[in-house]
ChimeraX commands (.cxc) that place a marker at each C-alpha (Angstrom):
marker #1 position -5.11,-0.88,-21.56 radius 0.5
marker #1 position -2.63,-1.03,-18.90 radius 0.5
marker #1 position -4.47,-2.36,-15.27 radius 0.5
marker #1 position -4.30,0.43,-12.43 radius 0.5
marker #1 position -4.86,-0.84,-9.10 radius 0.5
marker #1 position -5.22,0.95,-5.86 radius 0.5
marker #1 position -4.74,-0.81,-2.27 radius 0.5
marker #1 position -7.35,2.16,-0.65 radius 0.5
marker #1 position -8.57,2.72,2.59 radius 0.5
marker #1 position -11.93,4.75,2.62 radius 0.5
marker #1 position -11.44,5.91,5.78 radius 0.5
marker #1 position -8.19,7.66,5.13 radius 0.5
marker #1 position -7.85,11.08,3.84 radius 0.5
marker #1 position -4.82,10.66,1.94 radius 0.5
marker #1 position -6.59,7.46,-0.13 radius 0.5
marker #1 position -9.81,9.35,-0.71 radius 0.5
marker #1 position -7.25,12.50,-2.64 radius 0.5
marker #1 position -5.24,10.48,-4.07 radius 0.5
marker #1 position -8.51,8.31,-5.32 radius 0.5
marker #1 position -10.15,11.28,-6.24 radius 0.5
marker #1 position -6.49,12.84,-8.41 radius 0.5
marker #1 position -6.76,9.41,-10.15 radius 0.5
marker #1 position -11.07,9.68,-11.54 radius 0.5
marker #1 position -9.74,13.71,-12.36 radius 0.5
marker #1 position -7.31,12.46,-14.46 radius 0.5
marker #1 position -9.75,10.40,-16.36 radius 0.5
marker #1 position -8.90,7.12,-15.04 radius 0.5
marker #1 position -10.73,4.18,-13.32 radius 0.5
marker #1 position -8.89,2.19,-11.41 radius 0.5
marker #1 position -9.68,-1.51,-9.61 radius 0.5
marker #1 position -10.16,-0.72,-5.98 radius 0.5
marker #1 position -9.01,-3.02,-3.33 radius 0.5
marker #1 position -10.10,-2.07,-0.35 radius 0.5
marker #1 position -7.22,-3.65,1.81 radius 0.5
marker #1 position -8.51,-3.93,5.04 radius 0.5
marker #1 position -11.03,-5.44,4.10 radius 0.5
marker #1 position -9.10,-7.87,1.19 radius 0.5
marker #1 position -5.74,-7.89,2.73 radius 0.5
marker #1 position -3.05,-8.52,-0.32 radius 0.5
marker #1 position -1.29,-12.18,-0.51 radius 0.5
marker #1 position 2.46,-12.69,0.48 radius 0.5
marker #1 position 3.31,-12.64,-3.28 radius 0.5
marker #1 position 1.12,-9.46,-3.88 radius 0.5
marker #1 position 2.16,-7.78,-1.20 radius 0.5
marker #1 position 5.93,-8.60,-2.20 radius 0.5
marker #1 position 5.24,-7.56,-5.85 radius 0.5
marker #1 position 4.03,-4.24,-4.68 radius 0.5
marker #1 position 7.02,-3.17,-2.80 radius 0.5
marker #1 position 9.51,-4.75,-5.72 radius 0.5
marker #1 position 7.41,-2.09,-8.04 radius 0.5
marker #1 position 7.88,0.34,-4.94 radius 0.5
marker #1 position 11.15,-0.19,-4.65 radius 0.5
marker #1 position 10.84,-0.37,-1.25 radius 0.5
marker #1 position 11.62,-2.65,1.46 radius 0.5
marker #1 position 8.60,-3.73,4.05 radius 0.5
marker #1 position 9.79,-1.43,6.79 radius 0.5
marker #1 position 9.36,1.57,4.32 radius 0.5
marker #1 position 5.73,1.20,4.36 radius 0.5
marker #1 position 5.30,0.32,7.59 radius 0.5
marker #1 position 2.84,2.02,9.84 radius 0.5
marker #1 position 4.90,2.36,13.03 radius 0.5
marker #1 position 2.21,4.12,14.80 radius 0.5
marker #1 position -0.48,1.54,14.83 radius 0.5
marker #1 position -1.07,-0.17,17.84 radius 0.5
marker #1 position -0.60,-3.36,15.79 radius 0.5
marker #1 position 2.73,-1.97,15.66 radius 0.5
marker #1 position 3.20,-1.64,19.31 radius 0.5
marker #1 position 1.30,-4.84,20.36 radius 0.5
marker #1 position 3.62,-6.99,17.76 radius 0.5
marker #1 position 6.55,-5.42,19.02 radius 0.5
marker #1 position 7.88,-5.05,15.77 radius 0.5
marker #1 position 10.53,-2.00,16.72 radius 0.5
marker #1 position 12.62,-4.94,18.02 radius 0.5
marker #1 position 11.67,-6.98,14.66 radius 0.5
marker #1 position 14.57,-8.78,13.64 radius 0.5
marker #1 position 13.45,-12.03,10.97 radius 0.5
marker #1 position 13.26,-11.89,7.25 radius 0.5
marker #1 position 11.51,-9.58,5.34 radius 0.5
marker #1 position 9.05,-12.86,3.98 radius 0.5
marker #1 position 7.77,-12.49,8.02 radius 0.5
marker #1 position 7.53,-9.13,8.44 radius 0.5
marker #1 position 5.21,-9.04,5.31 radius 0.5
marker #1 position 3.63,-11.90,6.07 radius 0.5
marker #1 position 2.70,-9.96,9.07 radius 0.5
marker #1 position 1.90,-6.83,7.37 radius 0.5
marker #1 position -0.52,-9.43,5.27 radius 0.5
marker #1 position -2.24,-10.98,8.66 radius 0.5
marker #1 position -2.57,-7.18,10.15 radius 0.5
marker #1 position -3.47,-4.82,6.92 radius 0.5
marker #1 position -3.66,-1.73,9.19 radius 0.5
marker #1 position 0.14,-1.96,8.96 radius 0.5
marker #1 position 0.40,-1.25,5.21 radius 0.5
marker #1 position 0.87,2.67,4.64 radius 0.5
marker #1 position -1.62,3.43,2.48 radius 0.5
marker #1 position -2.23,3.83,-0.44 radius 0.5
marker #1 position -0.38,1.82,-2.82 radius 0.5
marker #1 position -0.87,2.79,-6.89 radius 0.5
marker #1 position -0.42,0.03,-8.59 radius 0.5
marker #1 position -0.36,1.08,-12.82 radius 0.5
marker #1 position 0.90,-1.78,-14.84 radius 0.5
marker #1 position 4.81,-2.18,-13.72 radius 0.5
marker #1 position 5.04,0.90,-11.80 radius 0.5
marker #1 position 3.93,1.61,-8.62 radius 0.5
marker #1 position 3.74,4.32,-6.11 radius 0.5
marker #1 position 2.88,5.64,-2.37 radius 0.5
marker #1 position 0.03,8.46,-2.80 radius 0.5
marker #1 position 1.86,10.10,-0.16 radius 0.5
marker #1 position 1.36,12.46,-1.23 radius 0.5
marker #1 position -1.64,11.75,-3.37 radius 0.5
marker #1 position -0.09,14.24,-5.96 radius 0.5
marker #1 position 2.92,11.05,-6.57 radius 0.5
marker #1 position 0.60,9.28,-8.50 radius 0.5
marker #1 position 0.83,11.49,-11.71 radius 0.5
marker #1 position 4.37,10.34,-11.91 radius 0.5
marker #1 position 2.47,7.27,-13.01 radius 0.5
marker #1 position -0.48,7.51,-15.15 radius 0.5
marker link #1:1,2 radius 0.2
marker link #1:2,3 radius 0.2
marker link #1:3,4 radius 0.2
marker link #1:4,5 radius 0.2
marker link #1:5,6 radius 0.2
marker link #1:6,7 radius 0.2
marker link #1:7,8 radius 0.2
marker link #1:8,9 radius 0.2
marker link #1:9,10 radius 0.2
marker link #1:10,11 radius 0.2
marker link #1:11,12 radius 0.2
marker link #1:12,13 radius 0.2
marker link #1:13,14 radius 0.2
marker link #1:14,15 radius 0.2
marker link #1:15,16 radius 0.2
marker link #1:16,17 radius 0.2
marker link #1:17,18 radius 0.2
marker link #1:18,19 radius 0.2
marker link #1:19,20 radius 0.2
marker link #1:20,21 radius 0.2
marker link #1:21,22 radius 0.2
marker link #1:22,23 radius 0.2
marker link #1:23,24 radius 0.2
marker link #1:24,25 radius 0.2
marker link #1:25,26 radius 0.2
marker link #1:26,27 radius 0.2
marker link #1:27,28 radius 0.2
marker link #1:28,29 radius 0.2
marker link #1:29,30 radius 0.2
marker link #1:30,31 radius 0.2
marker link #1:31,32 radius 0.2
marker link #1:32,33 radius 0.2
marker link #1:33,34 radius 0.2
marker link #1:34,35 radius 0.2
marker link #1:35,36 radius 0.2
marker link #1:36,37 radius 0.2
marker link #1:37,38 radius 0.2
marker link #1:38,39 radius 0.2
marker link #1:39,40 radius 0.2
marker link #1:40,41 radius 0.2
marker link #1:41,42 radius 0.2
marker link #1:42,43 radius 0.2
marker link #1:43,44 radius 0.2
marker link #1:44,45 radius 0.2
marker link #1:45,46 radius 0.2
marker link #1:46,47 radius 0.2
marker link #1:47,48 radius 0.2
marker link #1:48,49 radius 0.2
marker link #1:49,50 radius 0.2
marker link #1:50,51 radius 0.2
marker link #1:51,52 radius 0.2
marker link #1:52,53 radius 0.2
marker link #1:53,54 radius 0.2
marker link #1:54,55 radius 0.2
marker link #1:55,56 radius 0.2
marker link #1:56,57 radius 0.2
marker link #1:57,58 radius 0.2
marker link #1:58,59 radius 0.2
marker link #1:59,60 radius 0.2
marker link #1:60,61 radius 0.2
marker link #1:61,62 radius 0.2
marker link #1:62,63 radius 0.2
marker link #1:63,64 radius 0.2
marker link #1:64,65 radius 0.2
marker link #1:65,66 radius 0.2
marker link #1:66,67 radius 0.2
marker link #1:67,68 radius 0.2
marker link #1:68,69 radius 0.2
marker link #1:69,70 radius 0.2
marker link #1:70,71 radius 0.2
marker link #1:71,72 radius 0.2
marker link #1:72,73 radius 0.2
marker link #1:73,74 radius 0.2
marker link #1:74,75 radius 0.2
marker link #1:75,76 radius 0.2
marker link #1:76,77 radius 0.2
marker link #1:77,78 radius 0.2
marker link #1:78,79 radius 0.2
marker link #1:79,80 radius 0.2
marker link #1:80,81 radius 0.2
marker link #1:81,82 radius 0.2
marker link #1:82,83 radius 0.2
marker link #1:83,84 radius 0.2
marker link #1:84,85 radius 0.2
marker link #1:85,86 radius 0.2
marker link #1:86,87 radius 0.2
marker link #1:87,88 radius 0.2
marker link #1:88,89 radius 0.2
marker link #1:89,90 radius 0.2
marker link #1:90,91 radius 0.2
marker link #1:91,92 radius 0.2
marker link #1:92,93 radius 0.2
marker link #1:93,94 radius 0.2
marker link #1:94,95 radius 0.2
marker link #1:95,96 radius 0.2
marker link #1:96,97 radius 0.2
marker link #1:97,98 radius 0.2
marker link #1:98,99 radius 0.2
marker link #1:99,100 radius 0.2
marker link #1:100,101 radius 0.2
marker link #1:101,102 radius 0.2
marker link #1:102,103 radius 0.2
marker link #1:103,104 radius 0.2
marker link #1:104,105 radius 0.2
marker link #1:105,106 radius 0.2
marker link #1:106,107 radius 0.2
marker link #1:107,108 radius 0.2
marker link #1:108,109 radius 0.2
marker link #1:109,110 radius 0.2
marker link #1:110,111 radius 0.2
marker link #1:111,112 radius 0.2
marker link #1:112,113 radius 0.2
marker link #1:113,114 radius 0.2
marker link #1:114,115 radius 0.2
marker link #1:115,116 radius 0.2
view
């Protein structure tokens, strides 16, 4: 059985649906409740190469992480910028699907049949 993974935040709307799509469709995936386990520099970078996405593409720009790390005038590799994203998880758009080597944003949650 192929591994389904979702980087979820409780708290969010958009996480609970698209958590919720996922158990209707007769799944159970591993939860990783990001905040609260952020990913690793290598997870983080796996996730986005599955994506297909560049950090800045999942980048919460209106979190006052965001604001307080100036990172609109961000200019270094995009190793730091997730590096950051990994030492301040409220950055990571959420939430990431994660189903064997695909991956997808559940924005919105209804993306995440592309991948089951």
């Amino acid at each position: 059985m192929t591994k389904l993974v979702i980087f979820h935040n409780p708290r969010c709307s958009k996480s609970r649906q698209t958590l919720a799509l996922i158990a209707e469709q007769g799944s159970d995936p591993e939860i990783v409740e990001y905040l609260k386990t952020p990913p690793s520099l290598p997870e983080l970078k796996h996730a986005l190469s599955l994506l297909g996405m560049a950090p800045q593409d999942v980048l919460r720009k209106g979190e006052e992480e965001y604001k307080a790390l100036n990172l609109k005038e961000f200019n270094g590799s995009s190793d730091e910028l997730i590096a950051i994203m990994c030492a301040h998880p409220k950055l990571i758009e959420r939430p990431i699907v994660i189903h064997g080597e695909q991956a997808c944003l559940g924005r919105p949650p209804e993306n995440v049949l592309e991948i089951l």
